[in-house]
Backbone as CSV, one residue per row, in Angstrom:
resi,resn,N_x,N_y,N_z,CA_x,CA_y,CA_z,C_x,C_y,C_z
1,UNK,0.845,-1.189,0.000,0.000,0.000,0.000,0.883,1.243,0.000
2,UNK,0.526,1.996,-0.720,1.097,3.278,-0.884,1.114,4.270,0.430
3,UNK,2.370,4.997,0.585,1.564,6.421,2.204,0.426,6.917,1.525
4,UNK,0.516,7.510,0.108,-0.739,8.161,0.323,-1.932,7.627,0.396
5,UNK,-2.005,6.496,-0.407,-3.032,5.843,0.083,-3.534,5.660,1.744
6,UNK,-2.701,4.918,2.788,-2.424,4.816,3.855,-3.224,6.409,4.501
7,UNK,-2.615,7.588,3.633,-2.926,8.591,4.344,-4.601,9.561,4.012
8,UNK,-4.990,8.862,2.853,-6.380,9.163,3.121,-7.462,8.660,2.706
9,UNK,-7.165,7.041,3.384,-7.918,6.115,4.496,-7.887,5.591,5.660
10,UNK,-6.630,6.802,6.114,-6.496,6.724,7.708,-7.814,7.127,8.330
11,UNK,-8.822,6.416,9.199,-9.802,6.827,9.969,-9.684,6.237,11.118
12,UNK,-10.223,6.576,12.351,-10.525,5.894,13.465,-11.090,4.808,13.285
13,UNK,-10.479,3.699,13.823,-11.597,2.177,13.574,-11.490,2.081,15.645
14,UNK,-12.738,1.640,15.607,-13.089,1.397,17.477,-13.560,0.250,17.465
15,UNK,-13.887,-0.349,15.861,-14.222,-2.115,16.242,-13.474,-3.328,15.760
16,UNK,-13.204,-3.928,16.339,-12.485,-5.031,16.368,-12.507,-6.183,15.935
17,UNK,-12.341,-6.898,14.986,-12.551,-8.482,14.467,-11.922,-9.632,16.169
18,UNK,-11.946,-10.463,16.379,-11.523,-11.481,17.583,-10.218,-12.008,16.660
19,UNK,-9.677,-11.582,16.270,-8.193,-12.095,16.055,-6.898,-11.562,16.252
20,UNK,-5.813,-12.383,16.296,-4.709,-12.028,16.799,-4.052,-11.012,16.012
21,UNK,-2.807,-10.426,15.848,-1.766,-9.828,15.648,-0.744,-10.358,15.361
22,UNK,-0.020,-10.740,14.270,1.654,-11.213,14.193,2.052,-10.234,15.046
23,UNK,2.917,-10.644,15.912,4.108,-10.180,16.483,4.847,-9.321,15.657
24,UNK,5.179,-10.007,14.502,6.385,-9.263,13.350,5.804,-8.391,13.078
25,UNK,4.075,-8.201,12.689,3.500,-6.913,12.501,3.636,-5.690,13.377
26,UNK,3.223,-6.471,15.028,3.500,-5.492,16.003,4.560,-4.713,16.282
27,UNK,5.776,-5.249,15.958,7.239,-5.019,15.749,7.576,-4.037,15.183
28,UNK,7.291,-4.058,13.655,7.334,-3.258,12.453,6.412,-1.921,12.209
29,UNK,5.554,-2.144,13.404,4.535,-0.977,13.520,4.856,-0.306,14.755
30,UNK,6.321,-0.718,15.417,6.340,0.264,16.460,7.927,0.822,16.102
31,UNK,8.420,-0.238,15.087,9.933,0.309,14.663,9.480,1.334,13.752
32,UNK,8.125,1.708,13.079,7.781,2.574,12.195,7.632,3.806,13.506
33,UNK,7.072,3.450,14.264,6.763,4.745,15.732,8.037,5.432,15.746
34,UNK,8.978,4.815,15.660,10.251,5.308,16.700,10.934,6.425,15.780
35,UNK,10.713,5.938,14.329,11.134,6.492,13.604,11.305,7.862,13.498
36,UNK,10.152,8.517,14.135,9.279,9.455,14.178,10.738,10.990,14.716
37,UNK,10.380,12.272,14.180,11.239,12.847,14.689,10.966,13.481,15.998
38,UNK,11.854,14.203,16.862,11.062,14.285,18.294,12.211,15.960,18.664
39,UNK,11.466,16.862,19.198,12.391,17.592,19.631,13.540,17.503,19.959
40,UNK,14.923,17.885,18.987,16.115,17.838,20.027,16.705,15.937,19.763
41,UNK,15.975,15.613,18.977,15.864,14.637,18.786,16.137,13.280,20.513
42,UNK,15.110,14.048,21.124,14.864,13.688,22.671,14.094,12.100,22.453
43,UNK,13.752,11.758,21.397,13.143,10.853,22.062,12.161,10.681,23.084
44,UNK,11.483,10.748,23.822,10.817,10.894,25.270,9.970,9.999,25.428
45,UNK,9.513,8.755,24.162,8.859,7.939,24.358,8.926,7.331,25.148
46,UNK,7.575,6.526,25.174,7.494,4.942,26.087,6.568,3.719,25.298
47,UNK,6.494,2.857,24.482,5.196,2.400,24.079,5.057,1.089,25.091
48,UNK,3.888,1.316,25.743,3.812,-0.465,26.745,3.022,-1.247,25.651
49,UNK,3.210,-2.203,24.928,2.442,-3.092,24.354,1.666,-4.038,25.165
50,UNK,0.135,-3.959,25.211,-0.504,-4.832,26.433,-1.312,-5.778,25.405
51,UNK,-0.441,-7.298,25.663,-1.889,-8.383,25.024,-2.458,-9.220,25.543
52,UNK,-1.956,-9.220,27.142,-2.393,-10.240,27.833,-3.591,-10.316,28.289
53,UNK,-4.405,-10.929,28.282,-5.834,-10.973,28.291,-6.427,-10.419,29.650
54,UNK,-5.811,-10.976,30.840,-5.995,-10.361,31.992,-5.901,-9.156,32.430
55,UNK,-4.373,-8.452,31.688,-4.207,-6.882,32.001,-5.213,-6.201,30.521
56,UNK,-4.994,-7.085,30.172,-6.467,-6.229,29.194,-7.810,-5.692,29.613
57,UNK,-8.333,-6.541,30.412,-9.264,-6.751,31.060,-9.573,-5.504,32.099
58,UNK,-8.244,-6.112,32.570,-8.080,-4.653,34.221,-7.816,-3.283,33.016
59,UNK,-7.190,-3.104,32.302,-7.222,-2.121,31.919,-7.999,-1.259,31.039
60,UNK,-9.214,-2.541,30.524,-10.316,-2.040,29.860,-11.335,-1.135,30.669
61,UNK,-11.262,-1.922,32.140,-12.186,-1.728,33.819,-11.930,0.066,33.597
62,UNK,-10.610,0.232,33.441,-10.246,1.629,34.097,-10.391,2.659,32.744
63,UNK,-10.017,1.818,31.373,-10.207,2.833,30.570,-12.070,3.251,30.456
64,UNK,-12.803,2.068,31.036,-14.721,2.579,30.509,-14.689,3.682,32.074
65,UNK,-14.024,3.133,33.116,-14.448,4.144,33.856,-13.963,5.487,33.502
66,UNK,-12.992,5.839,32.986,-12.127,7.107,32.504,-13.039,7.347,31.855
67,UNK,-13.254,6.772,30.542,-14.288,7.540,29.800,-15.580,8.296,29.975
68,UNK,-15.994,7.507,30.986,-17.870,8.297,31.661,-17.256,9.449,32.635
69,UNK,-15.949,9.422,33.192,-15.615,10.011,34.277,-15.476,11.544,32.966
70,UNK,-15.049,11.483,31.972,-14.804,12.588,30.965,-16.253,12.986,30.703
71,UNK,-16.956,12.321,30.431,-18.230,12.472,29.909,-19.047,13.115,31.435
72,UNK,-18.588,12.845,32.451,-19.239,13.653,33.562,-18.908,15.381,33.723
73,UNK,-17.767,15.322,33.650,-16.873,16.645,33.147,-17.716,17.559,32.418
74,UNK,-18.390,17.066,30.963,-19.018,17.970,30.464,-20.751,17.782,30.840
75,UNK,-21.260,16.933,31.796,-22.330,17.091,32.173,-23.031,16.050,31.485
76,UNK,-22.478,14.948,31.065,-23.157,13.924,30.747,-22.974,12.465,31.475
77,UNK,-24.208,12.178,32.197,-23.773,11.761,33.541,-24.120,9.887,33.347
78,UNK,-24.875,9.507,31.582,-25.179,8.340,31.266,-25.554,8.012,30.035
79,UNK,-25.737,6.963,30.007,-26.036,6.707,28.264,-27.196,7.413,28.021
80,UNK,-28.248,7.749,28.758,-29.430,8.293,28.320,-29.339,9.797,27.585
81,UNK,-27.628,10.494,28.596,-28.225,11.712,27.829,-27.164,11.649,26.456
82,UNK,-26.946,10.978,26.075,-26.253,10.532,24.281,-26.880,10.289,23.414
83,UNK,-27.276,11.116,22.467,-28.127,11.180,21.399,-28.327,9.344,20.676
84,UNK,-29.252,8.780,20.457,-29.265,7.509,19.761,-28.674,8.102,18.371
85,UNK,-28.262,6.451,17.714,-28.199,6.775,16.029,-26.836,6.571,16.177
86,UNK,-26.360,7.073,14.984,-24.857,6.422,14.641,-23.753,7.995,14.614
87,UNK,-23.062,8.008,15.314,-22.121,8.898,15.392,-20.644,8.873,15.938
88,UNK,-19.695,9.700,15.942,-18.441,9.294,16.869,-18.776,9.398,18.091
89,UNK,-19.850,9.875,18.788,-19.796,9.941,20.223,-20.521,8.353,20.715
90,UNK,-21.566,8.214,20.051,-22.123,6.935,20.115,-20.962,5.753,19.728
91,UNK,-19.967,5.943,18.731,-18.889,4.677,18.417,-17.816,4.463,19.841
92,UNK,-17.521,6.105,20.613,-16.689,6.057,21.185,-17.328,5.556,22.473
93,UNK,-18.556,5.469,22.903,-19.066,4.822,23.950,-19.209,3.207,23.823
94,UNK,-19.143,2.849,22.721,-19.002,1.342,22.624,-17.920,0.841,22.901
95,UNK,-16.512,1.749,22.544,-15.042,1.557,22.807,-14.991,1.372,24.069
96,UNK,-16.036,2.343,24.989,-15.735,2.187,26.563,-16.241,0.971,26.754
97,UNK,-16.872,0.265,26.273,-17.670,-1.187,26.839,-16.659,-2.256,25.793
98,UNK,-16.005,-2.114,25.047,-15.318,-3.384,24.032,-14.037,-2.954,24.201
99,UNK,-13.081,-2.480,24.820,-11.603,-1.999,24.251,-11.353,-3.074,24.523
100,UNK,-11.591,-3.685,25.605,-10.796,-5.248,26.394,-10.591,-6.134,25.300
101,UNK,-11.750,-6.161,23.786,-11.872,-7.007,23.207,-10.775,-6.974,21.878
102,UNK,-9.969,-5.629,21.865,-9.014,-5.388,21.034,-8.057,-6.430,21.421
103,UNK,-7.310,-6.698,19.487,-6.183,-7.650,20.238,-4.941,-7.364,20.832
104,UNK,-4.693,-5.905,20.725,-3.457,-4.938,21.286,-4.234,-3.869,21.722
105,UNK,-3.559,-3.254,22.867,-3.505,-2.145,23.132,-1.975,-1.475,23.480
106,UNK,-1.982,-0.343,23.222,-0.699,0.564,23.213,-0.878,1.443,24.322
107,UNK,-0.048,1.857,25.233,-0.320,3.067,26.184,1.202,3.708,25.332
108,UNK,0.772,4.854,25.659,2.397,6.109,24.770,2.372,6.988,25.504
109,UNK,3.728,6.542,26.455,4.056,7.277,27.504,5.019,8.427,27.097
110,UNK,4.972,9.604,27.596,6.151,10.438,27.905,7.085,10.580,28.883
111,UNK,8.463,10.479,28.586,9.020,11.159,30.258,9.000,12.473,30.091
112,UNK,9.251,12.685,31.670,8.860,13.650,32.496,7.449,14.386,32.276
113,UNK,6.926,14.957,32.779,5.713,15.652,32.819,6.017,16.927,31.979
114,UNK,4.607,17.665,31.120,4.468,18.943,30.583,4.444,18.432,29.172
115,UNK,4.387,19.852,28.503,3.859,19.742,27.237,4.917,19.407,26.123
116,UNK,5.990,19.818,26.311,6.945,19.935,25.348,7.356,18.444,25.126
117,UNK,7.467,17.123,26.187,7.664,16.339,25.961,6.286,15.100,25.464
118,UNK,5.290,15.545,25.767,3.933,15.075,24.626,4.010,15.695,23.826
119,UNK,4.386,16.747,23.164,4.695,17.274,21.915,4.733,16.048,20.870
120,UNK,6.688,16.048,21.611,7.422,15.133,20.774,6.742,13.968,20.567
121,UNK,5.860,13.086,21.324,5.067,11.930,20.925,4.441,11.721,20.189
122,UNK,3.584,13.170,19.622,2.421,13.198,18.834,2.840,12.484,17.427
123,UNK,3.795,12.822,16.572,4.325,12.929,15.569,4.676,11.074,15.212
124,UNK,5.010,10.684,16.398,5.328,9.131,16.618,4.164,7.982,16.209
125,UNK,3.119,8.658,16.936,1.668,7.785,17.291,1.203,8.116,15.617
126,UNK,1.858,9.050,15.194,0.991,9.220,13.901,1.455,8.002,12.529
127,UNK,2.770,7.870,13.267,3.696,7.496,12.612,3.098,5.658,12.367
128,UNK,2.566,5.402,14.081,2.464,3.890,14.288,0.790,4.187,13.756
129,UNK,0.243,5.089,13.472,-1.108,4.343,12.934,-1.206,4.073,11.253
130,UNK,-0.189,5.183,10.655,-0.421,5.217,9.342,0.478,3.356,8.890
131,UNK,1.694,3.482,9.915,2.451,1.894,9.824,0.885,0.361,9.807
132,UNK,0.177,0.725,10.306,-0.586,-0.372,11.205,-1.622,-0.400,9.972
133,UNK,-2.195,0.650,9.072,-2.893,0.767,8.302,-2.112,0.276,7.100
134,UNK,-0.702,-0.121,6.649,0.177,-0.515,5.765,-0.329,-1.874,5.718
135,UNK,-0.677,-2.576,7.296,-0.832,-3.855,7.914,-2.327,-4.503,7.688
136,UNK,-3.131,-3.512,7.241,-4.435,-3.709,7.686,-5.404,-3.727,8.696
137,UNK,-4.626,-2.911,9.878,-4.119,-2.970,10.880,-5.467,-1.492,11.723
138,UNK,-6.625,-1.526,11.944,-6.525,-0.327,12.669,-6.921,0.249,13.864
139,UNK,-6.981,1.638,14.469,-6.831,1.873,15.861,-7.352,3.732,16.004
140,UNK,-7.443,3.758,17.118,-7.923,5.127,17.351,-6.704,5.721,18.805
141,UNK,-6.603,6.790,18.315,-6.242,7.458,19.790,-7.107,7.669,20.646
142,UNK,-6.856,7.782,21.971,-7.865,7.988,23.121,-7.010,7.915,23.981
143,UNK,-7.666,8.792,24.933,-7.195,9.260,26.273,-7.658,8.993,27.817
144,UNK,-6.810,9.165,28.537,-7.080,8.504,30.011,-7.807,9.486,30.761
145,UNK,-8.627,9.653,31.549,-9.012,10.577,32.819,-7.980,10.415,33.602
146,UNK,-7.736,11.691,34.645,-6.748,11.686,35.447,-7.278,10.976,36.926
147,UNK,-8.667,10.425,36.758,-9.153,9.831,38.463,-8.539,8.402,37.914
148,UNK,-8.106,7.921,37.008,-7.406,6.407,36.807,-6.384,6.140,36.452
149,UNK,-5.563,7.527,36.205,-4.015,7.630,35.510,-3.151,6.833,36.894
150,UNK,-3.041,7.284,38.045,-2.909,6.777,39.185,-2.530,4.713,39.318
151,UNK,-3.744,4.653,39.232,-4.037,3.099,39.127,-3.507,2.649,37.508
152,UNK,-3.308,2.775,36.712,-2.926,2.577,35.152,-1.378,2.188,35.925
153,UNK,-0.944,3.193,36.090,0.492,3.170,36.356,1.190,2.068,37.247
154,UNK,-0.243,2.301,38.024,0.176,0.703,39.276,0.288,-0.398,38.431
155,UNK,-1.298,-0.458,37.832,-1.402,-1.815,37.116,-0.037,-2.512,36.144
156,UNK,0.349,-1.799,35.161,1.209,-1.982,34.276,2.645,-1.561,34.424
157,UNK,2.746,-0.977,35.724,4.605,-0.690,36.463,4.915,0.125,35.801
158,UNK,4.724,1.450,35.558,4.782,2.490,34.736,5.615,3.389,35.637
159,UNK,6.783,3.861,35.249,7.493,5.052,36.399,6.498,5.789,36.469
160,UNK,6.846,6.476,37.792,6.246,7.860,38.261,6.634,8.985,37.172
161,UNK,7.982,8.706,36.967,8.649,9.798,36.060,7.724,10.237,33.977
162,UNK,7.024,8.911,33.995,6.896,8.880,33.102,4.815,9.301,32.592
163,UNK,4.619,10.053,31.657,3.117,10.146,31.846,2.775,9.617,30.845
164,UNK,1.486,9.227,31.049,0.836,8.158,29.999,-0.159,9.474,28.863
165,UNK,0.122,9.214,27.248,-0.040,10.628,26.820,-1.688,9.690,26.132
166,UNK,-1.360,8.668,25.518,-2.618,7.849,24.889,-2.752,6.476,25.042
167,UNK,-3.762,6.099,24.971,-3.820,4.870,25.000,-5.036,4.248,23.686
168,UNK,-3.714,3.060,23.033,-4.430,3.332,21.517,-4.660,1.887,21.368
169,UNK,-5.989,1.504,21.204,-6.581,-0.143,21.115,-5.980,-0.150,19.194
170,UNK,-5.504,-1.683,18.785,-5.293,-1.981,17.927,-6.061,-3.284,17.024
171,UNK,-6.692,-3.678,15.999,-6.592,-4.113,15.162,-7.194,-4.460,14.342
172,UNK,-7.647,-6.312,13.201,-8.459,-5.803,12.241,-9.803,-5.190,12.413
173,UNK,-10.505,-4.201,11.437,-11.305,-3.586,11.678,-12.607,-4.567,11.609
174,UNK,-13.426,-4.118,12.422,-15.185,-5.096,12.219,-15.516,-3.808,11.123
175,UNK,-15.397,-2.951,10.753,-15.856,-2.147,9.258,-14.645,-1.333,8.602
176,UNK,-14.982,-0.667,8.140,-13.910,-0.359,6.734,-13.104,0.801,7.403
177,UNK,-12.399,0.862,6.471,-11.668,2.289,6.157,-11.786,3.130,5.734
178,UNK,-11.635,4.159,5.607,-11.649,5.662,4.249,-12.695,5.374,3.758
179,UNK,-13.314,6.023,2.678,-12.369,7.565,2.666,-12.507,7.964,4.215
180,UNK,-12.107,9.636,4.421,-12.686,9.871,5.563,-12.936,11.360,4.953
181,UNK,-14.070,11.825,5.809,-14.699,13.240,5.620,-13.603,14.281,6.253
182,UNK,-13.426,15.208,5.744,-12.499,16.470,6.310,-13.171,17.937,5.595
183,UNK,-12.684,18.930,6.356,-13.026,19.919,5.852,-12.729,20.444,4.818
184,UNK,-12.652,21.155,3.640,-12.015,21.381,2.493,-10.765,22.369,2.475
185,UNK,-10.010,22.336,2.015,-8.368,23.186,1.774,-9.288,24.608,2.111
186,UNK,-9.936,25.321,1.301,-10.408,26.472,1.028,-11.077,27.061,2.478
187,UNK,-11.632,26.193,3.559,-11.794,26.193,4.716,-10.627,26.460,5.700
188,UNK,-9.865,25.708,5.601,-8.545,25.621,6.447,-7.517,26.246,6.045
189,UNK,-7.182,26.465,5.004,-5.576,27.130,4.699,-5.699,28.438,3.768
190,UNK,-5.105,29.545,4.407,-4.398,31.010,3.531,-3.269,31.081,2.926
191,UNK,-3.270,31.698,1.950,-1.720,31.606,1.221,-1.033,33.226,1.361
192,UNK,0.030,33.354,2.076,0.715,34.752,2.322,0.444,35.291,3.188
193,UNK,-1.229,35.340,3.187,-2.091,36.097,4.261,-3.260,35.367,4.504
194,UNK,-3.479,35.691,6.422,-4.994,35.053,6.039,-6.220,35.450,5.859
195,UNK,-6.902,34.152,5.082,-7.838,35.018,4.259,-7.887,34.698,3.112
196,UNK,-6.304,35.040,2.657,-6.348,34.612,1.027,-6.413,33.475,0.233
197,UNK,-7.221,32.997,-0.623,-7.328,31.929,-1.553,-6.121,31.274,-1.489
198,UNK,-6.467,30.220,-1.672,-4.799,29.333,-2.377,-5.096,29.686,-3.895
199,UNK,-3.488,29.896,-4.601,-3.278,30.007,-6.079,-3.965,28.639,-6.640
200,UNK,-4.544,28.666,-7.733,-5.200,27.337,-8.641,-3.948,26.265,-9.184
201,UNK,-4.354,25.435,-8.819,-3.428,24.265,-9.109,-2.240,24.827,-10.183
202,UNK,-2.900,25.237,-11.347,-2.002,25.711,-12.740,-1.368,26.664,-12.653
């Protein structure tokens, strides 16, 4: 598969087929991560690869509670007040009830605390999804609440020193890929100034 291809039918997949992962895939999709450039060329990663069924489990417990615990944050206190029908908020509440059922999960840690060193990560994770989509491979980013970051760290022996930036379920998809919807160039980008048109292709 081509990057560009790779790059626009990169979408969030949150459902999961019940099958395994080659190893060699997993490998090759995190030697594609590392690749990644990083401030200062700091490095600051961490990737924990979790497949064991048990810490899956415990760590699925803490990622559905994280998730409602976010969803309380903005005043949504249950499934009732989530619009029915098909949407990303409705896909990402199923993630809170199925992640366990992924056949990988990734946590992508930073050292030390603050922004500059999740910076450098971002660029990495982008790196291991477009790799994983080479694979057939796919996954969503998502994030921890801080009432379970605590316990995450216990569970899986995570330094203190180190913060957990995402935690990214992996693999084949239960539906498709791409295209994916985005906003149009003419929306998002100025040329010189903003405001101004982009010049026409010719």
């Amino acid at each position: 598969m081509s990057l560009g291809e790779s790059i626009f039918t990169l979408r969030a997949i949150r459902r999961f087929q019940p099958v395994s992962i080659p190893n060699r895939d997993l490998t090759d999709i995190l030697e594609a991560a590392i690749r990644a450039p990083s401030g200062g060329n700091s490095q600051p990663w961490h990737f924990l690869l979790v497949q064991d069924l048990d810490l899956r489990k415990k760590l699925a417990n803490l990622y559905h509670e994280a998730w409602w615990a976010k969803r309380k944050d903005s005043g949504i206190m249950g499934p009732e007040d989530i619009p029915s029908g098909k949407g990303p908020v409705q896909s990402a509440m199923r993630l809170a009830d199925e992640i366990g059922q992924s056949p990988a999960i990734i946590v992508v840690c930073a050292r030390s605390k603050g922004p500059d060193s999740m910076a450098s990560v971002i660029p990495a994770v982008q790196n291991l999804l477009l790799a994983a989509r080479g694979f057939g491979i796919g996954g969503t980013i998502t994030t921890l609440h801080r009432q379970v970051e605590e316990r995450v760290h216990e569970l899986l022996n995570i330094p203190e020193s180190f913060q957990i930036v995402y935690c990214i379920p992996l693999g084949y998809p239960a539906g498709n890929f791409g295209p994916v919807k985005r906003k149009s160039l003419v929306e998002v980008v100025s040329y010189d100034y903003w405001g101004n048109n982009l010049p026409n292709k010719d």
